[in-house]
C-alpha positions, 0 to 999 in steps of 0.5 A: 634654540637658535635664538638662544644661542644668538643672545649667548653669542652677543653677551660673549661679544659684549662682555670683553668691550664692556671689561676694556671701558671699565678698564680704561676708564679706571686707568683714566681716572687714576692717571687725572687723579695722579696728575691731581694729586701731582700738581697740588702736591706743592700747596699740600706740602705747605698746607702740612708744614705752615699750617697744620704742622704749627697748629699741632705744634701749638697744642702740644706746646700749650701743656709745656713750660717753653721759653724758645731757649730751653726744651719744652717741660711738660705741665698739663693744664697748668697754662689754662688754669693760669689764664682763667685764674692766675693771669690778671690781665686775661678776663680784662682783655677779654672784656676789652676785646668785646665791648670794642667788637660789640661797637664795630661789628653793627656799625660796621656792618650797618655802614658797609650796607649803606655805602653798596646801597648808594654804589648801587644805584647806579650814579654817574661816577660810581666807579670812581667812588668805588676806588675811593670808598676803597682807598682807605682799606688799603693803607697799610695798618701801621701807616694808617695807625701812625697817621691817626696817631697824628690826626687825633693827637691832643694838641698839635692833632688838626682834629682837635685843632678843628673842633677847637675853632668850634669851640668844642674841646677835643678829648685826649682820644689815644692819650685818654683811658676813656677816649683809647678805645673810641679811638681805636673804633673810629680808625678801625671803621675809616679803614674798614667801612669801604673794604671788603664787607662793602664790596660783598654787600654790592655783589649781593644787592647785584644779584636780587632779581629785580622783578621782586622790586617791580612785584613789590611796587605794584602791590604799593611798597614804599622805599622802605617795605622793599629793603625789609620785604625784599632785599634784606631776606635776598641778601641774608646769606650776604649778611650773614658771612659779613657778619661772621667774618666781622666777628672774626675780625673784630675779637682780632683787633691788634694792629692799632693798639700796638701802634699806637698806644701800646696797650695803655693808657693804663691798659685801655686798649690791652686787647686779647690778641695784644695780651697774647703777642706780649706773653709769647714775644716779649717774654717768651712764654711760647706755652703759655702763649699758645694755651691763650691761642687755643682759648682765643681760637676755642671762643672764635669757634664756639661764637660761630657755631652759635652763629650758624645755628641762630641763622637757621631762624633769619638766613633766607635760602633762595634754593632751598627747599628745591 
């Protein structure tokens, strides 16, 4: 009996203390996720209004008439059936766009890979071949568009002066229908060979564990068995973000076009992005413009879902399966 009345009393005890820790930490919880949702209250605002608010924006406007003067008329799917079958300029840009992107993203990629691999061997003066391989990334890219223009210029470009005191004569490069996109290739890889995509790819080779290497070598690896067997599969996540983002960046191709050939010669260099900037401002047609935005944006979307599930096959997870 006693002993009964001894558990009843505790519980009575316990029961009020544990009701106050519930209640202050519910008031605690409430008052970090107030201070929480105070303090991120300025990027939300600009995540509403600058980001979120043009995209829905866009999509209404992609089923209107819009020239910026008038009000928007509603015209259904009128804009995406121009675009895939009244717009003579729009599968040949999309054409355009890819053999440009199916050019820079592997060679891209492959010479990012190289260039971490010769800063990760640790040499003397590898920083400051860092901060040079960097350099060029930085250049603005309607500077580093006008400089090319100047480089590659038919006759008075030093390139072309160069390959002449060879004996070699030099193509017309932006000037030429078959030279405007090699053109465009070769400055987008200057710029980008030494950017981002090689500072990813040294991060990742930095964390392969190097026992792998030293495992590998006893069981007699070459130099080569060792980038197949190890640092390939380790930096597969690496990889395949490069190469997403390498994708992306690649179908987005404008700045040099704009720059430097506008398009032409004979629509060389009339690219997805270009085509769409022209539409929407040069001739105002924001609806039409903005139904080629969403289109752009639904292949980006779909090319990367393909990506995510054909990496399930070749993406190597260190922790996965813990």
């Amino acid at each position: 009996m006693s002993t009964s009345v001894m558990s009843a009393s505790s519980s009575s005890k316990t029961r009020p203390i544990l009701v106050r820790l519930f209640r202050y930490d519910s008031v605690a919880t409430l008052r970090e996720a107030a201070w929480g949702t105070l303090f991120a209250t300025p990027w939300l605002l600009g995540l509403l209004f600058f980001v979120l608010g043009p995209i829905l924006v866009s999509m209404y406007l992609s089923f209107t008439k819009y020239d910026v003067i008038s009000s928007p008329t509603w015209i259904g799917l009128d804009n995406y059936i121009r675009a895939f079958v009244g717009d003579d300029l729009f599968w040949p840009s999309f054409g355009r766009t890819f053999r440009y992107a199916l050019a820079v993203v592997p060679l891209g990629i492959t010479g990012s890979l190289l260039l971490a691999m010769l800063l990760n061997q640790g040499l003397v003066s590898t920083s400051v071949f860092r901060t040079l391989y960097f350099l060029p990334h930085l250049t603005p890219g309607v500077a580093m568009a006008l400089l090319w223009v100047w480089l590659l210029h038919p006759t008075i470009g030093p390139i072309n002066y160069a390959l002449g005191l060879l004996g070699i004569e030099g193509p017309g490069w932006f000037s030429s229908t078959e030279w405007a996109i090699p053109a465009t290739i070769l400055v987008s890889l200057w710029a980008n060979l030494g950017g981002n995509q090689m500072i990813v790819f040294l991060a990742g080779l930095q964390g392969v564990p190097q026992e792998l290497y030293d495992a590998a070598e006893v069981d007699g690896a070459g130099r080569w068995r060792k980038l197949v067997h190890v640092t390939l599969p380790m930096i597969s996540p690496t990889l395949f973000f490069n190469l997403i983002m390498g994708v992306i960046g690649s179908l987005k191709v404008f700045t040099v076009a704009f720059v430097a050939t506008q398009g032409g010669p004979h629509w060389a260099t009339w690219f997805c992005a270009l085509h769409l900037f022209r539409v929407s401002f040069q001739y105002f047609e924001m609806g039409y413009g903005a139904a080629l935005a969403w289109i752009f944006a639904a292949v980006l979307i779909l090319l990367t879902l393909v990506q995510f599930r054909v990496s399930q096959k070749w993406v190597y997870y260190a922790g996965e399966g813990i």
